[in-house]
N, C-alpha and C positions, 0 to 999 in steps of 0.2 A: 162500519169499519172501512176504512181505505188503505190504500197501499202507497210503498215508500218506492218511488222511481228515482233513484240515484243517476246521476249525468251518466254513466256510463254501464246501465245495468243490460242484459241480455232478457228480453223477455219474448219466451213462446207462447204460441198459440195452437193448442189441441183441439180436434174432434173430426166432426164428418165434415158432407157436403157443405154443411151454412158455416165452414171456418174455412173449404178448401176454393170451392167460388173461384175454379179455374187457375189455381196457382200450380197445379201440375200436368196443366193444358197447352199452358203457354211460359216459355221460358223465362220472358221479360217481363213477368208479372211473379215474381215472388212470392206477394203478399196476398193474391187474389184479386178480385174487384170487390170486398163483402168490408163488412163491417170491422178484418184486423188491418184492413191497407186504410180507412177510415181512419180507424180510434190511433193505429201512427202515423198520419199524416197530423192530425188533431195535437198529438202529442210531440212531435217534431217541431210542429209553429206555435206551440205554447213554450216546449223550451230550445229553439234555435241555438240555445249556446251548449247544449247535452250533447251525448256520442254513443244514442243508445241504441242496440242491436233490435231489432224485430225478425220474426222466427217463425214463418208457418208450418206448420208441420198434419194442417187437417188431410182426410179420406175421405172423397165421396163414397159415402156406401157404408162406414166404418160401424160397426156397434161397438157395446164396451168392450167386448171377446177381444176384436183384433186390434182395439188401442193397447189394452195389455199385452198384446202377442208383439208390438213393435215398440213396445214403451221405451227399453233400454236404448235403442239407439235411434230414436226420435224424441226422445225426451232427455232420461240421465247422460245419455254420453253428450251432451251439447251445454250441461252444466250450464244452465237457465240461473236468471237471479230472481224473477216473476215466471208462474205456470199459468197458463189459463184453460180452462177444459171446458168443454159444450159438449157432451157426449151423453145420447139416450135414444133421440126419435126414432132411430132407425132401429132399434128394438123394440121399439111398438110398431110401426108401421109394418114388419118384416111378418108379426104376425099375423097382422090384417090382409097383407097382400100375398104372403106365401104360408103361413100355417107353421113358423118357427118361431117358436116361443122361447124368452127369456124371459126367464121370471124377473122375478123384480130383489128377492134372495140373489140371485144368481148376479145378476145388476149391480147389487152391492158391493158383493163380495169382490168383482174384478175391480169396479173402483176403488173402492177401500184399500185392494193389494197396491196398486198403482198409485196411489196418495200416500202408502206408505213408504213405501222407497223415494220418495222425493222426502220424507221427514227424516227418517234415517240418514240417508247420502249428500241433502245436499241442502243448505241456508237459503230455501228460495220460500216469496210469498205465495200463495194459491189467491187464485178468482175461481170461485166454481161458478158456473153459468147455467142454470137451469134449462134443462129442455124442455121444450115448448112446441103449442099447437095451436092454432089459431083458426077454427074449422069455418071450411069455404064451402065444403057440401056435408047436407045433414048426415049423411053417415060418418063421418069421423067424431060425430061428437061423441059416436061410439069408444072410440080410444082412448078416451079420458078414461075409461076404470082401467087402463093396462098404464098410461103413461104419467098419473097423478101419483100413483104410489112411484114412480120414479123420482118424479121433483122432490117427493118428502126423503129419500133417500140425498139428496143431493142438499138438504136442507140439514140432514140429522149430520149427513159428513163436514160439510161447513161447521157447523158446528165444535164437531169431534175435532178434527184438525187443525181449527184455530184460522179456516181460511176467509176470506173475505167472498160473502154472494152476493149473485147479481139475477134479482127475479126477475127473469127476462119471461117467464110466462103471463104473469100478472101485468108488468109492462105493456106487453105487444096485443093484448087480449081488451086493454083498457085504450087502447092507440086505435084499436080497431073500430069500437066502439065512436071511438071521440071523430074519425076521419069519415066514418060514412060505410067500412065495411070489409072484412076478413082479406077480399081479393086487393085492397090498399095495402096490407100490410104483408100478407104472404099469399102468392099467388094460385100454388095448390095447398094451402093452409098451412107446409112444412118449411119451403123454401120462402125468406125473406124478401122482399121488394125492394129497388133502392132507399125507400122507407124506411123499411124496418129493418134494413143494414144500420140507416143511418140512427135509427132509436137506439140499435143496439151499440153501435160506435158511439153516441154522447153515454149512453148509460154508464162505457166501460170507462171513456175517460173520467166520467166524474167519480169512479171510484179512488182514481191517484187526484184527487182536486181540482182536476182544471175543467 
């Protein structure tokens, strides 16, 4: 499935650190240094003669809790014509390193409300973007039983919603593999590299064709 980038649509970008990559560190960087200042610069010099808005709006730190908790006005009140969401690791990691647990129920459920109120309120397409991990030391390979029933959630809502996915776990997982090894792709296995920014900037543009 790909999506329809009209010359003058508005499209955001949701989630944590791997979407905020210093965009509310630094004032002249927007868009961050990560993979959404990539996939629109990418998209700016495929179409030079568009007039299309880009919209960061990630958290480092963010789980799903506090994306819902800021949806309405980082999201619906800026009436987006594309959504895009990366939103999970930090719900798995959070339990590994602090002993707070979200389930993977509970996971759902906040995304599910928050994808609904974009179907309801407002004609925009969805990218959901899977969260992903790409383990650099043998203990996070631990995380996969907290953070795989996450991706199948982000799979079933694509789905349910009609959105367009982008397996960026399988991607970044098989990139790792193909370059030589985990710390190529994401340096503490969470956070991307310029790498796997840039994997993940081709992967998103080639969901609108270019």
């Amino acid at each position: 499935m790909t999506i329809d980038l009209h010359r003058s649509a508005t499209v955001l970008f949701q989630g944590d650190s791997i979407t905020d990559v210093g965009r509310l560190m630094e004032e002249d960087a927007p868009l961050g240094h990560g993979y959404v200042r990539m996939a629109a610069d990418r998209v700016r010099s495929a179409r030079p003669d568009g007039d299309l808005t880009f919209v960061n709006r990630g958290v480092s730190g963010d789980g799903v809790s506090d994306l819902r908790a800021r949806w309405r006005t980082d999201a619906m009140d800026l009436k987006p014509d594309v959504v895009s969401v990366l939103i999970g690791v930090n719900d798995t990691w959070r339990r590994y390193d602090s002993g707070v647990v979200t389930s993977a129920g509970a996971y759902e459920d906040d995304y599910r409300a928050i994808l609904t109120q974009v179907r309801e309120e407002l004609d925009a397409q969805l990218i959901l973007i899977e969260p992903f991990l790409v383990p650099v030391w043998d203990e996070q390979w631990a995380w996969r039983e907290d953070l795989d029933p996450r991706i199948q959630v982000v799979r079933r809502l694509s789905e349910e919603f009609g959105a367009t996915l982008l397996a960026a776990d399988g991607l970044l997982n098989q990139a790792a593999r193909a370059v030589g090894g985990a710390e190529h792709i994401a340096g503490d296995g969470v956070h991307p590299t310029p790498l796997g920014h840039t994997l993940l900037a081709e992967a998103w543009t080639a969901l609108a064709g270019l």
